[in-house]
C-alpha positions in Angstrom: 49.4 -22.7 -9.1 51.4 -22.4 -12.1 54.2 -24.8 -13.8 55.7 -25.0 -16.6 55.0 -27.1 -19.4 56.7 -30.2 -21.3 58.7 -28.7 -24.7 57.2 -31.4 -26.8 55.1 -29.9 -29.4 56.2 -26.2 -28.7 57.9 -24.1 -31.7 59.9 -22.0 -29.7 63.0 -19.2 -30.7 66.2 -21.6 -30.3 67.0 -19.7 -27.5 64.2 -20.6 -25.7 65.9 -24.6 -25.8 69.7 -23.7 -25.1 70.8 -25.5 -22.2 71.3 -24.0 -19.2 75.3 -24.9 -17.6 76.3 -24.6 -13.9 76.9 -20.8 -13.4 75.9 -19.1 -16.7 72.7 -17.0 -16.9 69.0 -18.3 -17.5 67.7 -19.2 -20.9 65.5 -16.0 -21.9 63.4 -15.4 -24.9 63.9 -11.8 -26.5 61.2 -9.7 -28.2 61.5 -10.1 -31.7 62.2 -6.7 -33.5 60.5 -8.0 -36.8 57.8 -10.8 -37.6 57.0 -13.7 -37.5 56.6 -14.6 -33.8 58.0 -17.3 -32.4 55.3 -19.8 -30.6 55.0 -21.6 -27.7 52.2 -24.0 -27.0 51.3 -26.0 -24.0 51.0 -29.9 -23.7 46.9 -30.7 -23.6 46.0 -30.9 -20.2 43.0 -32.0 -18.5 39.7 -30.1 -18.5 39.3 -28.3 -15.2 36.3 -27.6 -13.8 34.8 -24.2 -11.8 33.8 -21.3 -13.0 36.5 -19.2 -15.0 37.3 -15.6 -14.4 39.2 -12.8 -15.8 40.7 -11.5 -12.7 42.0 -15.3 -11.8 43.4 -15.2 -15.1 45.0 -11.9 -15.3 46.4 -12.5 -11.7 48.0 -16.0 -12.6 49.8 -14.4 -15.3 50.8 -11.4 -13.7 52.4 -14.4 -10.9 54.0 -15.8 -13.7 56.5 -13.0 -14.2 57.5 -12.9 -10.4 57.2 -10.4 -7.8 56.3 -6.5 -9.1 53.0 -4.8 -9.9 50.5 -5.9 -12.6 52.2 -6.6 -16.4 49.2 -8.0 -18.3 45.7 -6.8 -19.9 42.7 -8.5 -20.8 41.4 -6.9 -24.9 38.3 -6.0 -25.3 38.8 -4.6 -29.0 37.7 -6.4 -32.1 40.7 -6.1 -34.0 42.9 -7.0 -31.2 41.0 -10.4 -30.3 41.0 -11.5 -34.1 45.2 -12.2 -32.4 45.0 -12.3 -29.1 42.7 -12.3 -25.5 46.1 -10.9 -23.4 49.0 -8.7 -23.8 52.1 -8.0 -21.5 53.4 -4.7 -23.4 56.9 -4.4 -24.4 57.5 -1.4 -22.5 56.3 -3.2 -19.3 58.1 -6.1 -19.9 61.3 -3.7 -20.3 60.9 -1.9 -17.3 60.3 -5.9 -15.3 62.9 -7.7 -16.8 66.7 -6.8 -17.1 67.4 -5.9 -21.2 63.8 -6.9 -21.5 64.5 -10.2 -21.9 62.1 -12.6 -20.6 63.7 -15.7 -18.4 62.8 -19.3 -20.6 61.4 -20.4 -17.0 59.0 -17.3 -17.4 57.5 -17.8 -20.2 56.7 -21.7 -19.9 55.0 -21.0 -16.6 52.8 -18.6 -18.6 52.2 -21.1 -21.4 51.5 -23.8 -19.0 49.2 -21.9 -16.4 46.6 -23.9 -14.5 44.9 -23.1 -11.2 41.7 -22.0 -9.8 39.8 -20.1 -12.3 42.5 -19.7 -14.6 41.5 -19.8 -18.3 43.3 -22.4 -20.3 45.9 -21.1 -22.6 46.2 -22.3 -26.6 49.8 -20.1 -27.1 52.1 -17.1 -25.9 54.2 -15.3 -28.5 57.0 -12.6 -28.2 56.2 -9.7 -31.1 57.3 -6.6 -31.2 54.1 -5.4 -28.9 55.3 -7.7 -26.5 54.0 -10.8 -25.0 50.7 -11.9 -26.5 48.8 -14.7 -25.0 45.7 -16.3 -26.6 43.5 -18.9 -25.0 42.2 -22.1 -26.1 38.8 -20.7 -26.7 36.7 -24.1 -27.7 37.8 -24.9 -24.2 36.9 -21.6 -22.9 33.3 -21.8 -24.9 33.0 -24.9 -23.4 33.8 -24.0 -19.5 31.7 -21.0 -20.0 28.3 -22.2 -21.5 28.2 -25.4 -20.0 27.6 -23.3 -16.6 25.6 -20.3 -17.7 24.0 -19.6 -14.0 27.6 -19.3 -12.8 28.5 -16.7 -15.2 25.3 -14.5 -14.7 26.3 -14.3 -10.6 29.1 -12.4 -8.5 31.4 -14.5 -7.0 30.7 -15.9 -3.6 32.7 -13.1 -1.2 34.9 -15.0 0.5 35.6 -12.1 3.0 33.3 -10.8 6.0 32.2 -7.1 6.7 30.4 -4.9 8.8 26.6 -4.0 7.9 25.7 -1.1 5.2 23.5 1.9 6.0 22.5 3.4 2.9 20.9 6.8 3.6 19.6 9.0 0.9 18.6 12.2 2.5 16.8 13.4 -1.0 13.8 11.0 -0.3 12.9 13.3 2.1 12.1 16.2 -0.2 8.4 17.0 -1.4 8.0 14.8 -4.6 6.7 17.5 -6.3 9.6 19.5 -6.0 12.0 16.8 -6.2 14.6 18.0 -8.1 17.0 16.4 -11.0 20.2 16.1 -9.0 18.1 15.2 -6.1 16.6 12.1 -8.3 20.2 11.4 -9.3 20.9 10.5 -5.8 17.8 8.7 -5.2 18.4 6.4 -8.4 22.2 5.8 -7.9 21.3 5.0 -3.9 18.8 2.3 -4.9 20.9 0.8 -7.9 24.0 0.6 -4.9 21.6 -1.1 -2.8 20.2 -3.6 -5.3 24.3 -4.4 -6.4 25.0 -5.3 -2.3 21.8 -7.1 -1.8 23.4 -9.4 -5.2 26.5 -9.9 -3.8 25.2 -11.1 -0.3 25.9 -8.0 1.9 23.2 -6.8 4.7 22.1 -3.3 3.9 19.2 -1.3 5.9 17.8 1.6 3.9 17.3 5.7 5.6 14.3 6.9 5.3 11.6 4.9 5.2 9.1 7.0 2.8 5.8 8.2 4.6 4.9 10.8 1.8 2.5 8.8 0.1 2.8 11.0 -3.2 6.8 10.2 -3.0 5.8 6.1 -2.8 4.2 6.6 -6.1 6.6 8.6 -7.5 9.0 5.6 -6.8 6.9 3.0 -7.1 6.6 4.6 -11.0 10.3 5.2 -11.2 11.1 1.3 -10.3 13.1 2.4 -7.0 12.8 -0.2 -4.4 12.2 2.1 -1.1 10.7 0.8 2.3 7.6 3.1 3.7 6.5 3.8 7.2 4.1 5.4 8.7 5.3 6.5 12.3 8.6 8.5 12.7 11.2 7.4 14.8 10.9 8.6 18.6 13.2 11.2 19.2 12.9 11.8 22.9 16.2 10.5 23.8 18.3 12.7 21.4 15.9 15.9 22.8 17.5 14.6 26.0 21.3 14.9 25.5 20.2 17.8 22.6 19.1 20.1 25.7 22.4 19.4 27.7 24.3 20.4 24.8 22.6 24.1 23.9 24.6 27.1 23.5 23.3 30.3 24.5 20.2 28.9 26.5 19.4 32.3 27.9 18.6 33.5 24.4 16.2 31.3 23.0 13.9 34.0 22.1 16.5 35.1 19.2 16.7 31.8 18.2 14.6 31.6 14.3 11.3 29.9 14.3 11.1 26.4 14.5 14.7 25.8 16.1 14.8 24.4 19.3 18.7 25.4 20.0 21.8 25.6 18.4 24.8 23.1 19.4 28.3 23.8 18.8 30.4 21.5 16.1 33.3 23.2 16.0 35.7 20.8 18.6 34.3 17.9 16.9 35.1 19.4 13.5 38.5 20.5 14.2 39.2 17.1 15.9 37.7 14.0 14.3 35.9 15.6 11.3 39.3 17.9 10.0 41.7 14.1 9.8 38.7 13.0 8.8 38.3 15.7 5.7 35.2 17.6 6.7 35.0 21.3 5.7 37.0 23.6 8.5 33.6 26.1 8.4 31.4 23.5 10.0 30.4 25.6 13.6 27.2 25.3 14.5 24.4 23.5 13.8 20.8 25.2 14.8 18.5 21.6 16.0 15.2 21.3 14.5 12.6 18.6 15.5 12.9 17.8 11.9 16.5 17.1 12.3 16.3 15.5 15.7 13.8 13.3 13.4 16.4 12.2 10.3 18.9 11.7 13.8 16.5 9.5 15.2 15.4 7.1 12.5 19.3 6.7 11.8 19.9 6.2 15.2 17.0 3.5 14.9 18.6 1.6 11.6 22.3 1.1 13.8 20.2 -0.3 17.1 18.3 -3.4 14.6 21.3 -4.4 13.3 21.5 -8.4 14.4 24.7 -8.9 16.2 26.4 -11.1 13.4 28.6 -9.4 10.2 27.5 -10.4 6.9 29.7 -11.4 3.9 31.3 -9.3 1.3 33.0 -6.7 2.5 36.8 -6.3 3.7 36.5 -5.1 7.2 38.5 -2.2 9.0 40.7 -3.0 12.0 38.0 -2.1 14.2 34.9 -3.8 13.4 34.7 -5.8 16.4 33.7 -2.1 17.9 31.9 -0.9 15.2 30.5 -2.7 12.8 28.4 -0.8 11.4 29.2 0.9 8.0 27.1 4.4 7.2 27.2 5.4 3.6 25.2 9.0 2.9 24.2 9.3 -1.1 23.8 12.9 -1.3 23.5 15.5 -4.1 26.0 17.9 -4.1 23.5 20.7 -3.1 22.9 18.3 0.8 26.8 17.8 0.9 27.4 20.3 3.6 23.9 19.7 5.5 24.6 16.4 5.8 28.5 17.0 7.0 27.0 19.1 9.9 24.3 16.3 10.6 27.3 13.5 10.8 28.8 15.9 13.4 25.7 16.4 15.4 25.0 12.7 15.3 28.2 11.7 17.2 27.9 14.8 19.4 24.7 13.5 20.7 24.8 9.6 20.4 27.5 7.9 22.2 27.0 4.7 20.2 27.0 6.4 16.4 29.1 4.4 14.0 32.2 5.9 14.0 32.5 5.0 10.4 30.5 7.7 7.7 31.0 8.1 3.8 29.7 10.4 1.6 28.6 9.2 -2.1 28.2 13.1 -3.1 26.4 13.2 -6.7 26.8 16.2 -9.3 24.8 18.8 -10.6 22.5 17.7 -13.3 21.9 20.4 -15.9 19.4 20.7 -18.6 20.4 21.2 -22.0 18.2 25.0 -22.6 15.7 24.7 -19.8 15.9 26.5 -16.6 17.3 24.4 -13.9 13.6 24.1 -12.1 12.7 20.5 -14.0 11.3 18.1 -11.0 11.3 14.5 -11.4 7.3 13.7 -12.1 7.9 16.5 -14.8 11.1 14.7 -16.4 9.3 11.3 -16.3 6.1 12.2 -17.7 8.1 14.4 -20.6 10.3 11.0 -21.5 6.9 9.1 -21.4 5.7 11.3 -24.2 8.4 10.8 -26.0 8.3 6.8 -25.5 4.8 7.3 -26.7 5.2 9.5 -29.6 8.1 7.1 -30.8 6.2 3.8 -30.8 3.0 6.0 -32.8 5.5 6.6 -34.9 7.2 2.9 -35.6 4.0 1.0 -35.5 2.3 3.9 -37.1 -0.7 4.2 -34.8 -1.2 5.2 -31.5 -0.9 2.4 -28.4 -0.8 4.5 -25.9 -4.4 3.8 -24.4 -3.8 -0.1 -25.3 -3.9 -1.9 -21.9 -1.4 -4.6 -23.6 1.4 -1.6 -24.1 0.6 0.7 -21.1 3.5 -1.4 -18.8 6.1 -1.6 -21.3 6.1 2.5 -22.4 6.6 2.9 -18.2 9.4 0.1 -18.5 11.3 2.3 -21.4 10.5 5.3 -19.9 11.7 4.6 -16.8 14.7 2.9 -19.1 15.6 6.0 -20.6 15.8 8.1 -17.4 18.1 5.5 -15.6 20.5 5.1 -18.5 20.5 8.9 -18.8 20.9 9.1 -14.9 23.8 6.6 -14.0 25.6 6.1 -17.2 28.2 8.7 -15.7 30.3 8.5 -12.4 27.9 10.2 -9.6 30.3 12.5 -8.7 30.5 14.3 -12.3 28.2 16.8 -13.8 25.4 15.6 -15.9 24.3 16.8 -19.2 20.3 16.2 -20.0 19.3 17.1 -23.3 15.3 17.0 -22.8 14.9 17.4 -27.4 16.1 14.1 -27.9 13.8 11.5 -29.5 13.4 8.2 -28.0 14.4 5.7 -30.7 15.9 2.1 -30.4 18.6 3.2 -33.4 20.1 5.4 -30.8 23.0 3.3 -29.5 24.0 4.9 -25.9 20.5 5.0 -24.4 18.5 2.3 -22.7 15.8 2.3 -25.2 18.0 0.6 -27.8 19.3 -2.1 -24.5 15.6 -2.9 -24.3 15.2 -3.2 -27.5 18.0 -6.0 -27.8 16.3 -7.7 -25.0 13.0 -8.4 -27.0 14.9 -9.1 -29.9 16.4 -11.9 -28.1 13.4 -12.5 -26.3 11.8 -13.2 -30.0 15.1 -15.3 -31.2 14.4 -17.7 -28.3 10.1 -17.8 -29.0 10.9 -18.5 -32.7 12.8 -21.5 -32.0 9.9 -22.9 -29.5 7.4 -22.1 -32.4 9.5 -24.0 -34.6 10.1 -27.0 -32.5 6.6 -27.2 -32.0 5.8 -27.3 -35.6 8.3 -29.8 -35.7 10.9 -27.7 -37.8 13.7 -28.2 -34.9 14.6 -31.3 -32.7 14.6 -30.1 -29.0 17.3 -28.6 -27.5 20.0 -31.5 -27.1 22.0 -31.3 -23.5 24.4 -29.3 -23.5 27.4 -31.5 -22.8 27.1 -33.0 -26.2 27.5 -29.4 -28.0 30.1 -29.6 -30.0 31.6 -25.7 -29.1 34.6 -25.8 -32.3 31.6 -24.5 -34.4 31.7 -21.2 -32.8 34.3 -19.9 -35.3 32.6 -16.1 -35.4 34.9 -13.3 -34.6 31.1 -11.9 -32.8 30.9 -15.0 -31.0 34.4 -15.0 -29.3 33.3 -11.5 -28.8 30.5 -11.9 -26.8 31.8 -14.6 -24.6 34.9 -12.9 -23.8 33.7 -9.2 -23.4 30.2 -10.0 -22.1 29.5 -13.3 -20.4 32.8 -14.3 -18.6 34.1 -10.7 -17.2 30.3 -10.6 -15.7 30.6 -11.5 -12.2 33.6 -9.3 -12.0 31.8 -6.3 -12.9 29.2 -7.3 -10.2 31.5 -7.8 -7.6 33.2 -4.4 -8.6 29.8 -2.5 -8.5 29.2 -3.5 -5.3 32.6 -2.3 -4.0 33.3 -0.5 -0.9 36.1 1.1 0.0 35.7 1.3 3.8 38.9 1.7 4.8 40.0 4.2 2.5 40.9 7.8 4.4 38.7 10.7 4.1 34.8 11.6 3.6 34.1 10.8 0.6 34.0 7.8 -1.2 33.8 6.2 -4.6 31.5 4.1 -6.1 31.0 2.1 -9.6 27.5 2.6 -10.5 28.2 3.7 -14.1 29.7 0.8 -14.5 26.4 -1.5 -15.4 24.7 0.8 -17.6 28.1 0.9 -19.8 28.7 -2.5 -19.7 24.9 -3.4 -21.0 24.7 -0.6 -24.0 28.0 -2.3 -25.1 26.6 -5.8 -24.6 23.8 -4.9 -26.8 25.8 -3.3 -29.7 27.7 -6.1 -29.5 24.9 -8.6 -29.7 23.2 -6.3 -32.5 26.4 -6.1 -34.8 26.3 -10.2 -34.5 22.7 -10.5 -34.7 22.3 -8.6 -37.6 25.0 -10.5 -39.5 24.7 -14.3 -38.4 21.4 -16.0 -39.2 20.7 -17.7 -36.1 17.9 -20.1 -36.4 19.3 -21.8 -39.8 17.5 -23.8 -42.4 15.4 -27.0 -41.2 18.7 -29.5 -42.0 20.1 -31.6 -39.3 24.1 -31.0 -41.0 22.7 -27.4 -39.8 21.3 -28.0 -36.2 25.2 -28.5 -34.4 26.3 -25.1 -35.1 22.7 -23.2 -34.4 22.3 -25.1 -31.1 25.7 -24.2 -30.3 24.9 -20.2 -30.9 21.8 -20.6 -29.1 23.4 -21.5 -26.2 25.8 -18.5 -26.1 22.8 -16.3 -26.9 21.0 -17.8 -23.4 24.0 -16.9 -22.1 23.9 -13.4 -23.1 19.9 -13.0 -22.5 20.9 -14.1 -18.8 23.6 -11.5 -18.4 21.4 -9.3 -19.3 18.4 -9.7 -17.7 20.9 -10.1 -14.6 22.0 -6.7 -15.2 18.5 -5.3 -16.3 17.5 -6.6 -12.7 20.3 -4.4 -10.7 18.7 -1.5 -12.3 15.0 -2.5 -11.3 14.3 -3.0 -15.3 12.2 -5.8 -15.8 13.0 -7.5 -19.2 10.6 -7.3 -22.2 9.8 -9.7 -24.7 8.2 -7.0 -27.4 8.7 -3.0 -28.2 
């Protein structure tokens, strides 16, 4: 995978080329105390071809310096790529090498690394940070854009899995009352499912909506939710329910509405204590209601197809149950839904034996009583959408047929930025006085906004070619990528568009063979990675003239920033999509 590279054309430290005699130490190259850095650059070697990726990268290098646990970083800052894409710290490099001193064998594998993936490397230096790596970035550009679709998928998963179950027991709750933390769940539940669906994984959703009022509420809300109109049969679970009763003499003491009450308390001192459920768990009083939620879960496992589908590392014993159950809860269902896990495998022989908990925080409102529902919240951020735009284009489109779709699309923008911006499992802070403006940089009224900007970059230049202003767009093999000399450029590329399918591939990540209850999930992850794309794009966009001056001398560089633009626009629109945004082409 990696090899080291011919010395011809390197400028390396003289130790680096001191002879090595029969029973004296490697070569090494020392960290220089003071500047300037000594160089060394690889021999040209032949394009590869394949899609590039940061974690193939970072993982050949980390090879490189032989066995021990992760040395090197990919940047990300500004002022650090101006230098350099990777850095192996000093102190690392102490604590991996004897003295610190890196072995001459060492450091021309790094220089000379090729492989699968692996980005092709301009020159590694030893400063006093350590070692600093830089690729050959006209290459990179060139890898990159001439296979944009690549870049705006995850990776196929070259690993198999059991099936997901994604139940969200807050979709069960009167939309009226549906509250804020409740919403949270239901918004993170259907961004997880849209992120597995991407990366190829089989995922049933719990419970199919019958409220009609609810399907509305969703259907305004962009949360992609299948209905039905029948419950579930429960007869057989009524069955084994009636063997299990406690106390079946005194069912006249038993509250309203409960059909019996069924012990937990060997199950949760057994399975549920290794398997971190809370010690109080006793019993649990049966409902038809809950022999209902039992039932349509019960339902999801049994239409499983027999096969496994891709994307998931599987536990040791999938061959028995293959079947993956992942509960997005608030934290206010957390202990409801730990006695309901109980109950399930008390009374069905063939639940999965496998049950996470996603539990999401509290969500508190910035000087309103916690009593906000969710139609509320999204017809108070419409408003706002609406009072905003009055404001910019200084009359009121609100009733204007051609605007109606895109104030829901920012509205339901802003709540889902606001709602899964933050790890699910840490409290959220709403502040309900905040205008909606596309100057504010953190919310998803600005990423929209840098959607139709580009949306209008890309219509200007078809304008113009059809007034015959611009040739058409060349192919894109004869780009010459060298002109992409922008420190915003590199920027975007290397920050943006190449670390995307990694970030999908991390979204959708399961950890199903991690001990405990409760698991963690990444769906912050997309919202931060797309406001970051977008003031990155809009610190380039309002510096660089893209769409130049009618002169062919002109045309090589512009076509070669369009190109990375279409790039970005993909990106983003990929990312808009796993949060059910459509993109728009005007605010």
């Amino acid at each position: 995978m990696v090899g080291p590279s011919v010395e011809s054309g390197c400028h390396c430290s003289p130790m680096v080329h001191l002879p090595t005699r029969a029973g004296s130490p490697a070569p090494s190259v020392a960290l220089p105390e003071v500047w300037p850095p000594k160089i060394l650059l690889p021999v040209p070697v032949a394009m590869a071809t394949g899609r590039l990726g940061v974690e193939e990268t970072l993982g050949a290098l980390n090879a490189a310096l032989g066995a021990g646990g992760p040395v090197w970083f990919k940047e990300t800052r500004a002022r650090h790529l101006r230098a350099r894409d990777f850095l192996a710290p000093r102190r690392a490099l102490q604590a991996h090498f004897e003295d610190g001193q890196v072995p001459e064998a060492v450091v021309h594998a790094v220089v000379g690394l090729q492989g699968p993936g692996v980005a092709p490397v301009l020159r590694c230096e030893a400063t006093p940070s350590g070692l600093v790596l830089q690729l050959q970035r006209s290459a990179v550009f060139e890898r990159v854009l001439g296979s944009v679709a690549a870049y705006a998928a995850p990776a196929a998963p070259a690993a198999r899995g059991p099936h997901v179950l994604l139940h969200c027991p807050s979709l069960r709750a009167a939309p009226c009352a549906l509250r804020l933390c409740q919403l949270r769940a239901v918004l993170v539940a259907d961004h997880l499912a849209r992120a597995l669906h991407v990366h190829g994984i089989s995922v049933s959703l719990v419970p199919a909506v019958r409220d009609p009022h609810m399907s509305t509420l969703l259907q305004q809300l962009r949360v992609d939710w299948p209905s039905a109109s029948e419950p579930a049969s429960t007869e057989a679970l009524w069955s084994r329910a009636l063997a299990e009763f406690t106390s079946a003499g005194d069912r006249g003491a038993l509250p309203p509405g409960v059909l019996g009450s069924v012990c937990l308390k060997e199950l949760a001192e057994g399975r549920g204590r290794s398997a971190g459920y809370d010690p109080n768990l006793d019993n649990c009083l049966v409902t038809e209601d809950l022999l209902s939620v039992l039932a349509e879960l019960q339902a999801a496992v049994q239409r499983w197809p027999e096969d496994s589908s891709p994307g998931l590392a599987a536990a040791p014993d999938t061959g028995v149950d293959s079947c993956m159950v992942v509960h997005v809860v608030s934290y206010e269902e957390e202990f409801q839904q730990q006695k309901l896990d109980l109950l399930w495998w008390k009374l069905d022989d063939g639940a999965p034996l496998r049950q996470k908990h996603v539990v999401c925080g509290p969500v508190k409102v910035a000087g309103v009583p916690d009593t906000l529902t969710a139609p509320e919240y999204f017809e108070l951020r419409h408003a706002q959408v609406c009072k905003a735009s009055a404001l910019k284009h200084s009359r009121d489109l609100a009733q204007d047929p051609a605007w109606t779709e895109t104030f829901r699309v920012l509205s339901v923008a802003t709540i889902k930025f606001e709602m899964l911006s933050k790890a699910p499992q840490s409290q959220l802070l709403v502040t309900l006085a905040d205008s909606i403006s596309t100057k504010g940089t953190k919310s998803g009224t600005f990423v929209m906004y840098n959607c139709a900007r580009l949306a209008t970059l890309f219509d200007g230049y078809k304008r113009s070619v059809e007034q015959g202003l611009y040739p058409a767009f060349p192919p894109v093999s004869s780009l010459d990528f060298s002109l992409l000399r922008e420190e915003g450029e590199w920027l975007l590329l290397f920050n943006s568009v190449l670390p995307f399918p990694d970030l999908l591939s991390q979204t959708a990540a399961l950890d199903l063979t991690a001990p405990g209850l409760h698991m963690a999930t990444h769906t912050e992850m997309v919202c931060k990675f797309l406001v970051q794309l977008s003031m990155d794009f809009s610190s380039y966009y309002n510096r660089v003239h893209i769409l130049t001056e009618p002169r062919p001398h002109l045309f090589g560089q512009m076509f070669a920033r369009l190109q990375l633009l279409r790039a970005v626009c993909e990106v983003l629109h990929a990312g808009l999509a796993l949060l059910g945004l459509p993109p728009l082409s005007y605010i």
